[in-house]
PAKOLTOR-933880 format. One record per residue (C-alpha): residue number from 1; x, y, z; residue in one letter. Coordinates in steps of 0.25 Angstrom, whole numbers, plus 5000, padded with zeros to 4 digits. Layout:
<nodes>
(node NUM (X Y Z) "A")
...
</nodes>
This chain:
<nodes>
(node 1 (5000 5000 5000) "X")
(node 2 (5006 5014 4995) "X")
(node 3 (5009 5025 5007) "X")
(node 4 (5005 5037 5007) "X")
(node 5 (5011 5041 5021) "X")
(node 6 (5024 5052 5019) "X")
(node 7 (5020 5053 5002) "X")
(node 8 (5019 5066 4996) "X")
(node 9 (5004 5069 4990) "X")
(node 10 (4999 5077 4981) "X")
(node 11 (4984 5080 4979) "X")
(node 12 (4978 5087 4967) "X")
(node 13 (4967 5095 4966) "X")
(node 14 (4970 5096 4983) "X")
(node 15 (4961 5109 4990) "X")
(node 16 (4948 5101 4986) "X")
(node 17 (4940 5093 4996) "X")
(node 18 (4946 5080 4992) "X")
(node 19 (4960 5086 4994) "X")
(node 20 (4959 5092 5007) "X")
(node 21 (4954 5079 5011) "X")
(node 22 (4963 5072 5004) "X")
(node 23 (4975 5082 5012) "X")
(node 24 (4968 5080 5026) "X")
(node 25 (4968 5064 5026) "X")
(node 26 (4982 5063 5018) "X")
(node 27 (4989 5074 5030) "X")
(node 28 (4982 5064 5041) "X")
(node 29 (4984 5051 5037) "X")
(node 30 (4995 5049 5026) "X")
(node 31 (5006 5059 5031) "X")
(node 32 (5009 5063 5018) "X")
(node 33 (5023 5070 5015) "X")
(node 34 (5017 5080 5009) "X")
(node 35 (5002 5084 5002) "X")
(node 36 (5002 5095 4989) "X")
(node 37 (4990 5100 4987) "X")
(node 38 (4989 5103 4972) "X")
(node 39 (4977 5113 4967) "X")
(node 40 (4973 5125 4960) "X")
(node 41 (4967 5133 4972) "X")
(node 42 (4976 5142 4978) "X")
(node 43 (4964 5147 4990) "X")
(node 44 (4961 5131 4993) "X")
(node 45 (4975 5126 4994) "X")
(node 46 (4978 5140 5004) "X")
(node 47 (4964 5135 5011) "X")
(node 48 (4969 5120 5011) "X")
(node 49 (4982 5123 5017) "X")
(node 50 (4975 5132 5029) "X")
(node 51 (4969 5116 5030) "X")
(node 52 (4981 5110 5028) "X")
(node 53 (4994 5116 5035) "X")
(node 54 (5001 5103 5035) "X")
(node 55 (5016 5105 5032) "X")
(node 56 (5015 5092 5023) "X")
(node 57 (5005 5102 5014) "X")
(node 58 (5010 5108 4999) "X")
(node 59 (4999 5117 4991) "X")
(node 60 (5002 5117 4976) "X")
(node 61 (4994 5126 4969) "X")
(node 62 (4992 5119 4954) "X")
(node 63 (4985 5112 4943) "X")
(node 64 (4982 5099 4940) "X")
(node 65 (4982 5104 4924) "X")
(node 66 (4997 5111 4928) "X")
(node 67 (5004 5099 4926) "X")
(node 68 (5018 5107 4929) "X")
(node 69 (5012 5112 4942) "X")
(node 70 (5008 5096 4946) "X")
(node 71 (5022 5092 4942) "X")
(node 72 (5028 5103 4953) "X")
(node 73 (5018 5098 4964) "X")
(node 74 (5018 5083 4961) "X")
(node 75 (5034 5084 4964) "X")
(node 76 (5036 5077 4974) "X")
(node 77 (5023 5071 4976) "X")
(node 78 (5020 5056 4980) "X")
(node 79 (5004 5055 4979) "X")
(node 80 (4996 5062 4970) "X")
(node 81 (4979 5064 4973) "X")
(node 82 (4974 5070 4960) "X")
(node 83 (4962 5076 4966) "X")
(node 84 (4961 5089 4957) "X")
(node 85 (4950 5089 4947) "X")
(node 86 (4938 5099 4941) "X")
(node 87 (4927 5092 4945) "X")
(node 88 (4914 5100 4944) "X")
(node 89 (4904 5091 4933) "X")
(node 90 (4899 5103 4928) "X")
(node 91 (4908 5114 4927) "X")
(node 92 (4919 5101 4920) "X")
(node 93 (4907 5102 4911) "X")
(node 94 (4907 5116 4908) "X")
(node 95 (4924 5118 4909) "X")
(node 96 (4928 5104 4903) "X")
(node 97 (4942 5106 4899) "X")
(node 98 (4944 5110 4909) "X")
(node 99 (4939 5098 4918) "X")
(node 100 (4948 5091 4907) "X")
(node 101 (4960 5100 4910) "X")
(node 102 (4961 5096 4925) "X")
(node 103 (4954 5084 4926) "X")
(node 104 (4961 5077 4913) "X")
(node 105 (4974 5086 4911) "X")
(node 106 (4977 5087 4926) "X")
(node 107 (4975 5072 4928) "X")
(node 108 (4985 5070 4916) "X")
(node 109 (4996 5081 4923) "X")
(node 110 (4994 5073 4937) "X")
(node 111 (4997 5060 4932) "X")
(node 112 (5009 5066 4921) "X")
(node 113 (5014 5075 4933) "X")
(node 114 (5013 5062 4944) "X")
(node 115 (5020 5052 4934) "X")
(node 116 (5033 5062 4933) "X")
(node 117 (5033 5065 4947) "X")
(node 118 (5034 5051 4952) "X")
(node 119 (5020 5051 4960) "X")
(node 120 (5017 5038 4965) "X")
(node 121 (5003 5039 4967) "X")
(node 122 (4991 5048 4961) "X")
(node 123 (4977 5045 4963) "X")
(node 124 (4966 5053 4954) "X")
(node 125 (4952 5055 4963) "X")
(node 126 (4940 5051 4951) "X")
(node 127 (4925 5054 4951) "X")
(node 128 (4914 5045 4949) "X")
(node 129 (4911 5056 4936) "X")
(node 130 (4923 5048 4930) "X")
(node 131 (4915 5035 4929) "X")
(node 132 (4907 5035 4916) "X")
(node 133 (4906 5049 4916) "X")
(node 134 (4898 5058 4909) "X")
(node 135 (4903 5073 4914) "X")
(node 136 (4916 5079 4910) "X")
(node 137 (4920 5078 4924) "X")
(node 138 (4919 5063 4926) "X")
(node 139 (4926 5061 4912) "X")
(node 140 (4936 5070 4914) "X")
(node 141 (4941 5061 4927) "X")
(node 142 (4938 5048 4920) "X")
(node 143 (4948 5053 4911) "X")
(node 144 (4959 5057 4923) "X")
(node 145 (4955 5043 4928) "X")
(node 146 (4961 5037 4916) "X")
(node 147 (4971 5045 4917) "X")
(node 148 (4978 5041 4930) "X")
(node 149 (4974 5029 4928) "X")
(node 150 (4983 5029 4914) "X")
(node 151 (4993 5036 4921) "X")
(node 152 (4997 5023 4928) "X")
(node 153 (5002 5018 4913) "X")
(node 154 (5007 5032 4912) "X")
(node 155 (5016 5032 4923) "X")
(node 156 (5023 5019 4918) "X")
(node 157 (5036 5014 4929) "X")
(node 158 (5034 5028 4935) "X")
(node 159 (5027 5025 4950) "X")
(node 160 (5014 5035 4948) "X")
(node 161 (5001 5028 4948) "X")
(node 162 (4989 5033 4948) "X")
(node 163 (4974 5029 4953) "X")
(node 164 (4961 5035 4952) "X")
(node 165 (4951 5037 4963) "X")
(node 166 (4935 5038 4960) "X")
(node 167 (4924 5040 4970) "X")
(node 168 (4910 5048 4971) "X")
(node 169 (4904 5058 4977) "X")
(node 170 (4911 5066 4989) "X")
(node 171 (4902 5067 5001) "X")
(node 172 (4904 5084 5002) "X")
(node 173 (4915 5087 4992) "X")
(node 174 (4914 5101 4985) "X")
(node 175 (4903 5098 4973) "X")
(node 176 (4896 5087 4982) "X")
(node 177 (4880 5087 4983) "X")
(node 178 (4880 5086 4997) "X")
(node 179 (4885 5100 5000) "X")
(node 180 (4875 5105 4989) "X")
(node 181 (4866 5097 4997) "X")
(node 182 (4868 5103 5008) "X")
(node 183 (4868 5117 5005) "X")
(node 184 (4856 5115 4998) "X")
(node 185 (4846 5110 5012) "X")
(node 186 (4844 5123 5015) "X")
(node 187 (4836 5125 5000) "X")
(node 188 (4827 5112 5005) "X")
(node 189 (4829 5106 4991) "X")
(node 190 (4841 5098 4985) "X")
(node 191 (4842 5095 4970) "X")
(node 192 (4844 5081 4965) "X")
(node 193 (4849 5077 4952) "X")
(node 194 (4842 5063 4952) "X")
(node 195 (4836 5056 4965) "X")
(node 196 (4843 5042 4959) "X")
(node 197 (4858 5049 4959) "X")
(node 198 (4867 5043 4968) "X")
(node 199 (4881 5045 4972) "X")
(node 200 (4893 5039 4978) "X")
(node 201 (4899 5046 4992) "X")
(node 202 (4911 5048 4998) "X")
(node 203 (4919 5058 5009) "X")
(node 204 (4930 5065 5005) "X")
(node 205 (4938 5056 5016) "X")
(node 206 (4934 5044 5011) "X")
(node 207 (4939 5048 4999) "X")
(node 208 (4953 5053 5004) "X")
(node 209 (4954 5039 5010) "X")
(node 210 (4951 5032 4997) "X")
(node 211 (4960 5040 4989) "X")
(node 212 (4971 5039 4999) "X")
(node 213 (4969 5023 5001) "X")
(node 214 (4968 5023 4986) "X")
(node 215 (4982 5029 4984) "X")
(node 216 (4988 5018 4994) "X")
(node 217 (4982 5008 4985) "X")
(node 218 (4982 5012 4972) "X")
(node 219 (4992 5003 4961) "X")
(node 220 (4989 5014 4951) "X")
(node 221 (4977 5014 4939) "X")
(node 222 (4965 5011 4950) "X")
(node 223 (4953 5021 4949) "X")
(node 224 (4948 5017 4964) "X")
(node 225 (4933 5018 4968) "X")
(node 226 (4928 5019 4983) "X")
(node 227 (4916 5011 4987) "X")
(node 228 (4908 5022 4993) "X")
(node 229 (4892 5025 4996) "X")
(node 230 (4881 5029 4985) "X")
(node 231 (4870 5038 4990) "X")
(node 232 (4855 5043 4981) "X")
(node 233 (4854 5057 4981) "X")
(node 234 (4841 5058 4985) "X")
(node 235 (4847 5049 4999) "X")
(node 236 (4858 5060 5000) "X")
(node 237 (4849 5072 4999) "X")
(node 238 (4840 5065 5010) "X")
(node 239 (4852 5063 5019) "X")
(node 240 (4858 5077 5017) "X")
(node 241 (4844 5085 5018) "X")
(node 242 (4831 5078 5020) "X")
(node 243 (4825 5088 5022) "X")
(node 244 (4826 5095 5009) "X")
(node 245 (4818 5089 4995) "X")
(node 246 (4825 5086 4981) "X")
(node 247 (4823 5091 4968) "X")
(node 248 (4828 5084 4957) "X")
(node 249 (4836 5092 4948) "X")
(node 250 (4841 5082 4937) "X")
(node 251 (4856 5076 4934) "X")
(node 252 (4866 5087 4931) "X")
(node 253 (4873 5086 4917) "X")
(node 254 (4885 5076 4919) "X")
(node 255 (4879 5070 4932) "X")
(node 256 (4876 5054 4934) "X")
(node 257 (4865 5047 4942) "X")
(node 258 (4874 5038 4949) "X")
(node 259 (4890 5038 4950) "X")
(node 260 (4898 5025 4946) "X")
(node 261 (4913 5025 4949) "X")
(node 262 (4915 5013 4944) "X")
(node 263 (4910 5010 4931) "X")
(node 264 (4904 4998 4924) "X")
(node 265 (4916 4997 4913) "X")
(node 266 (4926 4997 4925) "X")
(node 267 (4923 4985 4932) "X")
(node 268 (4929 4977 4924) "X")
(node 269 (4942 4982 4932) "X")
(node 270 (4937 4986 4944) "X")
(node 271 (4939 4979 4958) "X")
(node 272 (4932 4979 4970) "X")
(node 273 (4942 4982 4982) "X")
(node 274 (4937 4984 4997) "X")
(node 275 (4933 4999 4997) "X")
(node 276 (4933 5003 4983) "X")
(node 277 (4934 4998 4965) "X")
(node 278 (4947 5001 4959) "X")
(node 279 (4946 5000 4945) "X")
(node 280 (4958 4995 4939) "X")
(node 281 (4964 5001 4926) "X")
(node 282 (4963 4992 4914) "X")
(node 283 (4977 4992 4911) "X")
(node 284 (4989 4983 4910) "X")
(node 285 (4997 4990 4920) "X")
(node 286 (4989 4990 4931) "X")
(node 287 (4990 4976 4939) "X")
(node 288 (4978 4967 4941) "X")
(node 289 (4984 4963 4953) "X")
(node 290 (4982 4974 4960) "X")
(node 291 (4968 4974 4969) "X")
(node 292 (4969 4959 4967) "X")
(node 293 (4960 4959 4981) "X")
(node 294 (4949 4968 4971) "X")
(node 295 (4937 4961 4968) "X")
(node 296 (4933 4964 4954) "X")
(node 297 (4920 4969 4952) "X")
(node 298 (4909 4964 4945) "X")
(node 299 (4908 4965 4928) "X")
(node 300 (4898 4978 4925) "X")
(node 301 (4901 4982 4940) "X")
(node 302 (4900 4999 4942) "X")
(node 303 (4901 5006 4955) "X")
(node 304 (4890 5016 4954) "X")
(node 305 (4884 5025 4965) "X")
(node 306 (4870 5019 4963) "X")
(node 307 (4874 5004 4963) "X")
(node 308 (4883 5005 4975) "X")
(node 309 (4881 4997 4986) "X")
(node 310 (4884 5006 4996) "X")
(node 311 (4874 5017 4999) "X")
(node 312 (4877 5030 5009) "X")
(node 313 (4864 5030 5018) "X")
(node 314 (4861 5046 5024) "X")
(node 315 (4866 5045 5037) "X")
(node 316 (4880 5040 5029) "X")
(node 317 (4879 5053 5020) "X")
(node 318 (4878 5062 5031) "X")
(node 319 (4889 5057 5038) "X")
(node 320 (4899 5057 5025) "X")
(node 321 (4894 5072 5025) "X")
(node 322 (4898 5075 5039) "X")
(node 323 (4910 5069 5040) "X")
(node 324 (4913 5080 5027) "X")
(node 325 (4908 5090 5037) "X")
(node 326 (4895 5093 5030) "X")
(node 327 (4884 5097 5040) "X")
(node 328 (4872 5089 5034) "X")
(node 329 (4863 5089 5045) "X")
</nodes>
């Protein structure tokens, strides 16, 4: 199992909420050597280092799309969490080269820039929009997907290997329903797209500790997929307000009725291992050895928010909401 105590760890992408999360954890259980924060905003990384004072802390303003600015920060860097990404459906919509720019171009510059420097291990965080997708968005990250993946072949007797990480809905992140919900009680009403959307839900720490867990693990090539709860709409609205009715507004342009993360066509090399599917790449490279313990999943199998098997029940929601210090009471 690969160590992340003592390394030096680079997170892209690093004042947004998975990244100060990401910082918190890594500073209390890994006793990292050092954490860059590599992002655009100047205000958030002044803000974040109020947060984080800690002497093992470095602030690189940059670009994911500035590969010459990545290969200065990733000097010296053991671990990469490629984290940064533009990520708003509607507005890649409306700006799509530029979604290309960051999300495609930047995802290139990462693994070009890792390969030269030495790094030793990057993750990529995914979406469930990359899975069959049908917005800009999601393809733009199937497409960064691939890439890391490929950059496994890329990277030839050099060390770098690269994995993917790829899970729902977080419980509370910037962009999430439930804070839309929320400030929304007081109005009595709360728009639903479709009473039969469901979802898949997950904390942001319980996705720091896959993603961390996942970089022990990881043999390079995986695109790794939690095993966490679904819930209907219509059961999260009654959990966050009950006391508010629903008006049915219609699915927004690029939006599904249900998430999957793993599709139909991947099961074919995807395995079942304790607490989560890694889909294995399709290539020579990559050993079929590895997750020999896996269980691989049935022919036509697809993990999908409406066939799960696990379901959050309201008292469950509202305590993922506290614990992310949202008041739903």
């Amino acid at each position: 199992m690969y160590s992340l105590t003592g390394k030096s760890i680079l997170i892209t992408g690093g004042t947004g909420s998975f990244g100060k999360a990401f910082v918190k954890r890594a500073l209390e259980v890994l006793k990292p050597r050092r954490i860059v924060v590599f992002s655009r905003d100047e205000l958030k990384q002044f803000e974040m280092a109020q947060q984080f004072p800690q002497e093992e802390m470095r602030y690189f303003i940059g670009d994911v799309r500035d590969e010459a600015r990545l290969r200065r920060a990733l000097a010296g860097i053991e671990v990469v969490v490629h984290a940064a990404a533009l990520k708003h459906v509607p507005i890649a919509e409306y700006n799509p080269f530029e979604a290309i720019k960051t999300n495609v171009m930047g995802a290139e510059n990462v693994i070009n820039v890792a390969i030269d420097q030495g790094i030793e291990r990057v993750i990529a965080l995914s979406t469930d929009k990359a899975a069959n997708p049908i917005n800009l968005y999601g393809a733009t990250k199937l497409c960064s997907d691939k890439l890391f993946v490929a950059g496994n072949a890329y990277s030839g007797t050099k060390k770098t290997r690269f994995s993917v990480v790829r899970y729902g809905n977080v419980v509370g992140s910037r962009g999430s329903v439930i804070p839309f919900f929320l400030a929304r009680r007081k109005s009595g009403v709360l728009p639903i797209t479709d009473p039969r959307m469901t979802r898949f839900w997950i904390t942001l720490q319980q996705g720091v500790d896959f993603v961390i867990k996942c970089l022990e693990r990881m043999h390079g090539g995986e695109v790794f997929v939690p095993k966490i709860p679904s819930m209907n709409i219509m059961d999260l609205t009654a959990a966050l307000a009950p006391e508010c009715r629903t008006e049915v507004v219609g699915i927004r342009p690029g939006e599904k009725l249900h998430e999957v993360m793993v599709p139909e066509d991947d099961s074919r090399t995807t395995v079942d291992v304790e607490d989560c599917y890694v889909i294995k790449p399709a290539f020579a490279w990559f050993s079929q050895s590895n997750y020999a313990s896996g269980k691989p999943v049935p022919d036509g199998f697809s993990y999908s928010s409406d066939k799960n098997d696990r379901w959050l029940s309201r008292a469950e929601l509202l305590g993922m909401i506290e614990s992310m210090g949202h008041v739903a009471g």
